[in-house]
PAVEX-479143 format. One record per residue (C-alpha): residue number from 1; residue in three letters; y, z, x. Coordinates in pm, 1 decimal. Example, Ala and Ser with C-alpha at 12.3 -4.5 7.8 and 13.67 -1.06 7.14 Angstrom:
<pts>
{pt 1, 'Ala', {-450.0, 780.0, 1230.0}};
{pt 2, 'Ser', {-106.0, 714.0, 1367.0}};
</pts>
This chain:
<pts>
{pt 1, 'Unk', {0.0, 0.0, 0.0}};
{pt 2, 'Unk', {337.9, -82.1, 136.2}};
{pt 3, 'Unk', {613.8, 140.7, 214.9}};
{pt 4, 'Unk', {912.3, 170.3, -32.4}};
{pt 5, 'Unk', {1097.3, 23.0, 274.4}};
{pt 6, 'Unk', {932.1, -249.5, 352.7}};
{pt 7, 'Unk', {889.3, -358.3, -15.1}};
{pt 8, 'Unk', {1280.3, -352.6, -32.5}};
{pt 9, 'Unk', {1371.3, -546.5, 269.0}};
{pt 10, 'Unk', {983.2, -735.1, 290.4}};
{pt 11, 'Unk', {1220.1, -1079.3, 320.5}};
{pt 12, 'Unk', {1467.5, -962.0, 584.1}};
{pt 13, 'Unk', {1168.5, -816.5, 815.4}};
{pt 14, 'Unk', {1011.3, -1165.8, 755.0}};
{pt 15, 'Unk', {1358.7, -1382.3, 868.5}};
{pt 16, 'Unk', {1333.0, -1119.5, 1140.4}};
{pt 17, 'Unk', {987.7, -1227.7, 1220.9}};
{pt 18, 'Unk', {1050.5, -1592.6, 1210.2}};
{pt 19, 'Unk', {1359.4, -1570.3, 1413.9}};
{pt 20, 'Unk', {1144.4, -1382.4, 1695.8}};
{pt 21, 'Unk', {1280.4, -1044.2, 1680.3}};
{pt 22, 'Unk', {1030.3, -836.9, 1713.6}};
{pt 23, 'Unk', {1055.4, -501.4, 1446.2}};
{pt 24, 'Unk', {795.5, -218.3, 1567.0}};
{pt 25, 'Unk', {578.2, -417.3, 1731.1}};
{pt 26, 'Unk', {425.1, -214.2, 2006.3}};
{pt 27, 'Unk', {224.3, -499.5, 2211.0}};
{pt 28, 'Unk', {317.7, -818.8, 2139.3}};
{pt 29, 'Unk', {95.6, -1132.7, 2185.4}};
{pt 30, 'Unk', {67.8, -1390.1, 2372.9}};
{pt 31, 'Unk', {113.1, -1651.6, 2144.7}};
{pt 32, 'Unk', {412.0, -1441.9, 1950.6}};
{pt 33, 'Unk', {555.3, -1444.9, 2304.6}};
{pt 34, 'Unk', {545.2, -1796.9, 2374.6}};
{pt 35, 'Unk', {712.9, -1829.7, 2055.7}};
{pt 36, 'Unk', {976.5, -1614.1, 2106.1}};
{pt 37, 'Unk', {1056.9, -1742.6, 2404.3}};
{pt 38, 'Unk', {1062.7, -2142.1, 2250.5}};
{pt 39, 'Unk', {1278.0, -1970.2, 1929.2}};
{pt 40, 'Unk', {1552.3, -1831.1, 2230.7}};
{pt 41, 'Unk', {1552.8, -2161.1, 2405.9}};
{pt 42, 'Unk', {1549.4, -2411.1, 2174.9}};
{pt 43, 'Unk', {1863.8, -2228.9, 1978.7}};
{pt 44, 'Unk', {2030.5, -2138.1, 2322.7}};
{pt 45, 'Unk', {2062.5, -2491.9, 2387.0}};
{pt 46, 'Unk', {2126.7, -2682.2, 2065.0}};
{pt 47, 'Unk', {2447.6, -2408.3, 2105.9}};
{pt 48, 'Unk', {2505.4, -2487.4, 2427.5}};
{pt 49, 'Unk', {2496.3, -2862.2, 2386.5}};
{pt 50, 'Unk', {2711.9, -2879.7, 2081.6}};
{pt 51, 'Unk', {2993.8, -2659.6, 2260.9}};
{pt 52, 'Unk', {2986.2, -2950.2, 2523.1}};
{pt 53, 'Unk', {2993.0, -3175.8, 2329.0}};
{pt 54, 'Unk', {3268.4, -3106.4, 2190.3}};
{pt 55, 'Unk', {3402.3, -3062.3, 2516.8}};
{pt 56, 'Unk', {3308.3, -3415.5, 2656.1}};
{pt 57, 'Unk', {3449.4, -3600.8, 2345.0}};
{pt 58, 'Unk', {3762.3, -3391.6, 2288.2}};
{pt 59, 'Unk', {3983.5, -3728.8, 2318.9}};
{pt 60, 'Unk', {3797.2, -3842.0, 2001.9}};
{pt 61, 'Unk', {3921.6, -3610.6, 1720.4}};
{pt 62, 'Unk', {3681.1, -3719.4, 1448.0}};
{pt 63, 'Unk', {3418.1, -3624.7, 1663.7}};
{pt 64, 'Unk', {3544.9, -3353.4, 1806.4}};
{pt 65, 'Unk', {3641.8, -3179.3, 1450.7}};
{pt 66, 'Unk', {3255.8, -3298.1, 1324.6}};
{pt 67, 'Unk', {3110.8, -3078.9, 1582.9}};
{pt 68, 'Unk', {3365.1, -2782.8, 1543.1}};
{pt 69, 'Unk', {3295.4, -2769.0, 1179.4}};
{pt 70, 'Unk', {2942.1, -2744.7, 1268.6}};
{pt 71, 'Unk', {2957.4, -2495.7, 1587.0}};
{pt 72, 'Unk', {3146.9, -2212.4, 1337.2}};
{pt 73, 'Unk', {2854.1, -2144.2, 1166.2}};
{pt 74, 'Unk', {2628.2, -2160.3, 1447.1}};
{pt 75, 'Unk', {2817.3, -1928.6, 1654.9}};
{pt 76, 'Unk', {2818.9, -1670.2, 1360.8}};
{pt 77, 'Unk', {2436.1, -1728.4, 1361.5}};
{pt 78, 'Unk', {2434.7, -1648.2, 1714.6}};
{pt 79, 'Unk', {2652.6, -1373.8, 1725.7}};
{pt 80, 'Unk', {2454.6, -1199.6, 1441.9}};
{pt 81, 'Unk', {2107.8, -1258.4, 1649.6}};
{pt 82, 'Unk', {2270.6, -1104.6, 1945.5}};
{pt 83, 'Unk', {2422.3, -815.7, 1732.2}};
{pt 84, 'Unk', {2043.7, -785.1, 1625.3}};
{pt 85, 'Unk', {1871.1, -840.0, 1933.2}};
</pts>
């Protein structure tokens, strides 16, 4: 039977699990490592490479606003992972 907890915030723990944040976990896998660390660098650089890209095409403003409007949302993403982390 579940704790009143975990029936409450089943859903977050689970977006925490997908995301590769491990909650009480006390030995982690192998294969939940692996995927923690493709999770971490996959997002690290789809962040990475959108900040430079707006840097490389900042003398094409269409562009350049395309991939702002999309790297405000991302960086709150990543913020709140790190704030979780």
């Amino acid at each position: 039977m579940e704790s009143l907890s975990e029936s409450r915030f089943g859903s977050v723990v689970l977006l925490f699990k997908i995301a590769g944040i491990p909650l009480k976990i006390k030995k982690m896998s192998t294969l939940y490592t692996i995927y923690m660390i493709t999770v971490i660098f996959c997002s690290s650089t789809t962040f990475v490479g959108m900040i430079a890209d707006v840097y490389v095409h900042r003398d094409n403003l269409r562009h350049a606003v395309k991939n702002i409007r999309l790297s405000i949302p991302t960086t709150n993403i990543v913020l709140v992972w790190c704030y979780c982390r």
